[in-house]
C-alpha positions in Angstrom: 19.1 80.3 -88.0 22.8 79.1 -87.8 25.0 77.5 -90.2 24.6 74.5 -88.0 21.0 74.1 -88.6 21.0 75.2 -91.8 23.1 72.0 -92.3 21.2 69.8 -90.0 18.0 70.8 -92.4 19.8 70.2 -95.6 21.2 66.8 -94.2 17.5 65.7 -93.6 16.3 66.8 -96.7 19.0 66.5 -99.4 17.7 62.9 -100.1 14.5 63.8 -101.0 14.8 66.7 -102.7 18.4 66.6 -103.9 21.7 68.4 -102.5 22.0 71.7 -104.7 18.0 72.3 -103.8 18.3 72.0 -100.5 21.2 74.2 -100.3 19.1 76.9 -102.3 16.2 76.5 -99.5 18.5 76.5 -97.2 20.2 79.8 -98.3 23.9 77.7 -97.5 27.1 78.0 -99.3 27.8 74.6 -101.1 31.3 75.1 -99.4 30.0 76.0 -96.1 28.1 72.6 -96.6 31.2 70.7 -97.6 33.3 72.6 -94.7 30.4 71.1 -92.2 30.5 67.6 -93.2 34.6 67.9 -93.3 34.9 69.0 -90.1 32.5 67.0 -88.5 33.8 63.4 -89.3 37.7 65.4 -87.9 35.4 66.0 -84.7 33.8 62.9 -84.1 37.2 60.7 -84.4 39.4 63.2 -82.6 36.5 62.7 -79.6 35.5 59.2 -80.6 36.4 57.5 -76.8 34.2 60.3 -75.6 31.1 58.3 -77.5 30.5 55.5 -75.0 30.7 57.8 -72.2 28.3 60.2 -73.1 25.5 57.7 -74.2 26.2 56.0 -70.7 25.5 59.4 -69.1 22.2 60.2 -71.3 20.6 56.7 -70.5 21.3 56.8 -67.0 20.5 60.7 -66.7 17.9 61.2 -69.5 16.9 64.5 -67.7 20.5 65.9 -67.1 21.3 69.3 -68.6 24.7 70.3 -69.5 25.8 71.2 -66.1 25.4 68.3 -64.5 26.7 66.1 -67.6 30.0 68.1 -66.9 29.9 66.8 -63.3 29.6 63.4 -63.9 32.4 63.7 -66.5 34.4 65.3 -64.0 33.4 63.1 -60.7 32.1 59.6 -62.1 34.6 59.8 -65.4 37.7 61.2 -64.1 37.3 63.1 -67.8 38.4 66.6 -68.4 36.9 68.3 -71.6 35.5 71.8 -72.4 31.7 72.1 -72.5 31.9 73.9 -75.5 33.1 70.2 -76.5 30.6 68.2 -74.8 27.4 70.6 -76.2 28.8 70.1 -79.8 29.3 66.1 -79.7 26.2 65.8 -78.4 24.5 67.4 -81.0 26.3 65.4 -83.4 25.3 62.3 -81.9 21.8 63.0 -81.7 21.7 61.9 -78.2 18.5 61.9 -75.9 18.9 64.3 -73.4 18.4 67.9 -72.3 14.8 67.2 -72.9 13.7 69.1 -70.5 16.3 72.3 -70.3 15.6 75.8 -71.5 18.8 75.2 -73.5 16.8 72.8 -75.8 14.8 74.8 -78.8 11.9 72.4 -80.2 11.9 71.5 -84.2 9.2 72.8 -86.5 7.4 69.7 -86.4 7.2 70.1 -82.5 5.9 73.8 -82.7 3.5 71.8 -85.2 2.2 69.7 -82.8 1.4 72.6 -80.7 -0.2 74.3 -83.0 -2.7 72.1 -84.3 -3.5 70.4 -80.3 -5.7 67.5 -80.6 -5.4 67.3 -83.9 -2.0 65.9 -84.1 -3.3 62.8 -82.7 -5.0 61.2 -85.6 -5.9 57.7 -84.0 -7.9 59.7 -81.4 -10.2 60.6 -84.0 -10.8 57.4 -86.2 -14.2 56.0 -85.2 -12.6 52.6 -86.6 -9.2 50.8 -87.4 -8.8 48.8 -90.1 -5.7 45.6 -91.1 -2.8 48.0 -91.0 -4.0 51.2 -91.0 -2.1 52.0 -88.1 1.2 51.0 -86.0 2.8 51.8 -82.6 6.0 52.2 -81.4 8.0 53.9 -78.0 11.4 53.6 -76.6 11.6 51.3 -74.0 14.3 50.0 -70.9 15.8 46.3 -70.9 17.5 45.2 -68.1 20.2 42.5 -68.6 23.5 41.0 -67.7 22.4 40.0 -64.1 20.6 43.8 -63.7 23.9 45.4 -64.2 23.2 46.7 -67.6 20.0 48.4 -69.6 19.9 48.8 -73.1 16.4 50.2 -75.5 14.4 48.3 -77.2 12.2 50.5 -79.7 9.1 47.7 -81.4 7.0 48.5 -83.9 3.4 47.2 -83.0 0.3 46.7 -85.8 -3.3 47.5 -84.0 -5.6 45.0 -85.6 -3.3 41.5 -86.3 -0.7 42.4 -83.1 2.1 42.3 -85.4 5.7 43.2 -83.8 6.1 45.0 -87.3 10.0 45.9 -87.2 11.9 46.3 -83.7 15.5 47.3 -82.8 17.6 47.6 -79.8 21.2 49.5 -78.8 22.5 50.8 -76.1 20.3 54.5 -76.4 17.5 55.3 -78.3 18.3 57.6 -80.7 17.3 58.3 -84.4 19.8 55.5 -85.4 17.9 53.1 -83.5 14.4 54.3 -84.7 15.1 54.2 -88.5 16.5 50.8 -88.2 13.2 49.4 -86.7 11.4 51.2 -89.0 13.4 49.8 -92.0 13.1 46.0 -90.4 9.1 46.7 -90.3 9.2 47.9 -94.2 11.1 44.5 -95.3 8.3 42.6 -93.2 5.3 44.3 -94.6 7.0 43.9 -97.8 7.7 40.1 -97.3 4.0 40.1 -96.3 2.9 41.9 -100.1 1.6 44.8 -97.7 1.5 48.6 -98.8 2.6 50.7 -96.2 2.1 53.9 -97.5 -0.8 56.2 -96.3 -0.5 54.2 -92.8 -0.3 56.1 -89.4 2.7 55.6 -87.3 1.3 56.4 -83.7 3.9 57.8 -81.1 5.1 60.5 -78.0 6.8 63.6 -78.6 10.1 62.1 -78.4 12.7 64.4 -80.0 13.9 61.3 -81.7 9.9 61.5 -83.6 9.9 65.2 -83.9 12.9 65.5 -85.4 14.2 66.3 -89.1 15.4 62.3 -89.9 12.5 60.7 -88.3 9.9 63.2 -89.7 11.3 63.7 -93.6 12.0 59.9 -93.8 8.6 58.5 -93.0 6.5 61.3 -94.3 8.3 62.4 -97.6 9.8 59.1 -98.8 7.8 56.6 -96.9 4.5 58.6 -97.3 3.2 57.2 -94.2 1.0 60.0 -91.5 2.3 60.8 -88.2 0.0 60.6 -85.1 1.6 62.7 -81.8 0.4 61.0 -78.6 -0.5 64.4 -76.6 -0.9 62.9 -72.9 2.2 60.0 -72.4 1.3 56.7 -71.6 -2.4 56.8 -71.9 -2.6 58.2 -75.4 -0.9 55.2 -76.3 -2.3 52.4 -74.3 -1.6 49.6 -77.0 2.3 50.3 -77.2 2.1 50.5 -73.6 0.4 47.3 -73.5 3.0 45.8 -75.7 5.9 46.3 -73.6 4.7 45.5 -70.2 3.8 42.2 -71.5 6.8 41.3 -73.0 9.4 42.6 -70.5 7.7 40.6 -67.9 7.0 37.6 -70.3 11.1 37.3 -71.0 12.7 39.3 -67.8 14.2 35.8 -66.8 15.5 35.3 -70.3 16.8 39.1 -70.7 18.8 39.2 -67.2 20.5 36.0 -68.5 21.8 37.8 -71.4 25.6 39.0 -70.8 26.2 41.4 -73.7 24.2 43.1 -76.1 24.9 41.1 -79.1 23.5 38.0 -76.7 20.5 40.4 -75.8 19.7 41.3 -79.5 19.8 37.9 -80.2 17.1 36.5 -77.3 14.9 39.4 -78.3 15.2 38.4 -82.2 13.8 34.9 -80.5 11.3 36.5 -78.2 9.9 38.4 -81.4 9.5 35.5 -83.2 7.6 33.5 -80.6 5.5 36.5 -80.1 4.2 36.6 -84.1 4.3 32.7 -85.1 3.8 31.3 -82.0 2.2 33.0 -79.0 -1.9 33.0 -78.9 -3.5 36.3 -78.6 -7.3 36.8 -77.4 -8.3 40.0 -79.1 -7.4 37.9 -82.8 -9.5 34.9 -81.9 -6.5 33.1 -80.1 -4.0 33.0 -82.6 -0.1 34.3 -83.8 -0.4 37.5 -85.4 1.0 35.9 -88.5 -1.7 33.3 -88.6 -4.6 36.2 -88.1 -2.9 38.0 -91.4 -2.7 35.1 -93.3 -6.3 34.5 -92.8 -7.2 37.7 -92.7 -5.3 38.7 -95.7 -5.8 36.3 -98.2 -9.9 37.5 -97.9 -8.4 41.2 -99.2 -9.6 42.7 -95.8 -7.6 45.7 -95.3 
């Protein structure tokens, strides 16, 4: 293992279990630590212009390996950097690409998942569901200003009551973007008076859900269990569901939308209509909200 991953692990798990027992695990030098986390914020501003310009390339090219990237820096770009460069920044910023190149080692959690096949998809294997016992969630493409721009939307989707949980959206959809969702679906459930702990968050094998931050912050501190949709789409018909309906219910609204902040904003508005307002035929033909109100109040869980 490399100093670099070393620190990677240490970064996911020095919150939990503390810096100086992490580092023991870890078998790293406090100063190599230190050095690491030095250096890196000197990287990350001497390259900072580079940012936009990399997460352009990985939402337009998801499947682009390093070669190519360094193409369309080159052709596209007009931008001349080493690719010893370009590999390291975008490792630092956790960006999703090079999914799909030999380059690209899977995490532990992902050799996991291999290991334990069917198993790692828990909601395959519940006979029933029960009021928030599990939630969905996916990256997903919006298309706005006029169809010149696409931005991701990650929501957070309750089975039983419909419930858009937590949702975010930014311009790629990294592990930045999925912890943010998350956190906006804990302050709802906790708004609500509902324990989250001990549910199961359904989802692919995104690296962003395989990976060290996602995994260690919804296991270890959130206690929640994490279900691995093994076959795509159709292991995960409901978040699938979800996000047909409402890109096509506001692609009118969404194409009007000139910048992201204006985006964020009709989505925030779309969300809302979706839980307070919007009638749903699997809950009897109400909001969400209304259903767990109801639902709720008779200690049905």
């Amino acid at each position: 293992m490399t100093p670099e991953q070393k620190v990677s692990l240490v970064e996911a798990a020095k919150d939990t279990y503390g810096l100086n027992r992490s580092l023991a695990a870890a078998e790293l030098p406090k100063s190599t630590w230190y050095y690491h986390q030095n250096e890196r914020v000197d990287y990350e501003e001497k390259y900072r212009d580079l940012k936009p310009v990399l997460e352009a390339i990985a939402r337009r090219h998801p499947e682009y390996g390093l070669p190519r990237i360094m193409v369309e820096l080159r052709e596209v770009y007009a931008c001349s950097v080493n690719h010893k460069v370009v590999e390291r920044l975008l490792r630092l910023w956790d960006l999703r690409i090079l999914r799909g190149t030999r380059h690209r080692r899977p995490s532990g959690v992902h050799k996991a998942i291999l290991e334990v096949g069917d198993m790692a998809n828990l909601v395959a294997q519940m006979d029933e569901i029960g009021l928030f016992r599990v939630v969905y969630t996916d990256f997903t493409e919006l298309v706005y200003a006029d169809g010149r721009r696409k931005a991701v939307l990650m929501p957070i989707i309750a089975h039983t009551s419909k419930l858009a949980c937590g949702w975010a959206i930014g311009e790629s959809g990294d592990t930045h973007l999925a912890l943010q969702a998350w956190g906006r679906a804990k302050k709802m459930f906790q708004r609500l008076g509902i324990p989250y702990a001990g549910m199961i968050m359904h989802h692919d094998r995104d690296p962003v859900y395989t990976g060290y931050r996602w995994t260690s912050q919804l296991l270890l501190k959130d206690e929640l269990r994490l279900s691995y949709a093994l076959g795509g789409a159709k292991d995960n018909p409901e978040m699938e569901s979800f996000n047909g309906h409402f890109k096509a219910d506001g692609h009118s609204l969404f194409l009007g939308a000139q910048t992201l902040p204006e985006l964020t904003s009709v989505v925030g508005q779309r969300m809302r209509y979706y839980n307070v307002e919007r009638r749903h035929s699997s809950i009897n033909q109400v909001p969400p909200l209304r259903f767990i109100q109801s639902t709720w109040s008779q200690g049905e869980a």
